[in-house]
N, C-alpha and C positions, 0 to 999 in steps of 0.2 A: 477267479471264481472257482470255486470247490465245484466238481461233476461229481452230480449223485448218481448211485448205481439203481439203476434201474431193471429190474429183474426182470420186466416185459420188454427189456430191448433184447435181452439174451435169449429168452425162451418166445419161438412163435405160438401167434395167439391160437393156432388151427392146433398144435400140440396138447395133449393131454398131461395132467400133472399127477401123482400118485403121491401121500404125503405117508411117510412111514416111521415109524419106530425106530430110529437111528441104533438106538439101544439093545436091540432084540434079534439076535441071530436070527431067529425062524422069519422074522420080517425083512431082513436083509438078504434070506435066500428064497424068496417071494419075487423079492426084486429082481435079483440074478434072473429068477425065470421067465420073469415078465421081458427083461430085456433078450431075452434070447427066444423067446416067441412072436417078439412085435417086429415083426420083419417089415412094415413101415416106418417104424423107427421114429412113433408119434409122441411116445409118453416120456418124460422128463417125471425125474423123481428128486423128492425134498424131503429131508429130515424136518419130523414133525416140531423138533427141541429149535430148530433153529431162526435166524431174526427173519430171514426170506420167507419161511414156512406164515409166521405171523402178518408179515405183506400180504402173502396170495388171500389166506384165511382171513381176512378183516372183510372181506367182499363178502363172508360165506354168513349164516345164522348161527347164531348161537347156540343150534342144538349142536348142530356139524362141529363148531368149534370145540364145543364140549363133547364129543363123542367117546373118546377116548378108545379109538380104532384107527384104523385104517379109513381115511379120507381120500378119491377120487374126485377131480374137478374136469370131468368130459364133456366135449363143447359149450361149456360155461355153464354146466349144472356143478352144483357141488354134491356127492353123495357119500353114503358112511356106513359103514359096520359091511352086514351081505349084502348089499344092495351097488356098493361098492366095487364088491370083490366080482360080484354077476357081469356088471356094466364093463372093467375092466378084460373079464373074460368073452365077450361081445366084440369088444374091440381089438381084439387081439386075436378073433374067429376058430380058434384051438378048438374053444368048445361053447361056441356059440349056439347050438340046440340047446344043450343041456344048461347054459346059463339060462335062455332065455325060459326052457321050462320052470327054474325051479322060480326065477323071478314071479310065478303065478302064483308061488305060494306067497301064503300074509308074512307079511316081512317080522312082526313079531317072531312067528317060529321061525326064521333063516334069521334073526338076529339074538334070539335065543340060542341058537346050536353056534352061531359066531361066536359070543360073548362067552360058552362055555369052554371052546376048542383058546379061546384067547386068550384066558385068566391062565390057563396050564401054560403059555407058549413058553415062558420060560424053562417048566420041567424039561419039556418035548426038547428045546434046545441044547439042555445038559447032553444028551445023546450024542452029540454032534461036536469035534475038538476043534475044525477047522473053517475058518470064515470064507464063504464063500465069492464073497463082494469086496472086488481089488477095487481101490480107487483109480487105478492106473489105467483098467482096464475098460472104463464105465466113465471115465473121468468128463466126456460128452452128453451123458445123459443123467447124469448125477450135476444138482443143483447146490452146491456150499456157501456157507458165509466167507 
């Protein structure tokens, strides 16, 4: 009998998942920071391109699927664009005032200054020659096909 892999036997369900841009330096060193700030050591991250990514996401709605951002799945909410990036910054307590303030703003405008800062992430990444996310080093917290 073929064992199917099962991505919820590897990742606990109290964990938090961050789905990202596999593609995108600037979202790859997002991640580096997130893992070096979560000193619980909750979030488990997944490339958005990959088949595990489309497991976790088939649970989520179809706007979230079609975001085309950065997806958060924190205590079994799914969330997207800023509202995302706040909830993660919450949970990670760095800068948990200033998330939770700007969360008060209407998410139109936190997803408006998202979407604009995100269409460039590419240029912004030009700047930058060296990747900052070792797989060797992350290789526990980083989720792969």
């Amino acid at each position: 009998m073929e064992k199917k892999d099962n991505i919820a036997t590897r990742v606990k369900s109290d964990r938090q998942l961050v789905f990202y841009d596999g593609d995108c330096f600037f979202c790859k060193r997002a991640v580096r920071y997130i893992i070096k700030n979560d000193i619980s050591r909750q979030f488990y991250f997944v490339s958005i391109r990959t088949r595990k990514a489309l497991i976790y996401l088939s649970e989520a709605s179809n706007r979230v699927r079609n975001s085309k951002s950065v997806i958060a799945r924190i205590d079994n909410r799914f969330y997207y664009a800023s509202t995302a990036i706040l909830m993660i910054a919450i949970k990670i307590d760095k800068y948990k005032f200033w998330a939770k303030l700007f969360l008060k703003f209407p998410r139109v405008l936190r997803d408006w200054v998202y979407y604009l800062f995100a269409s460039q992430r590419y240029f912004y990444s030009s700047f930058i020659k060296t990747c900052p996310l070792s797989q060797q080093d992350f290789d526990e917290r980083i989720i792969s096909d």
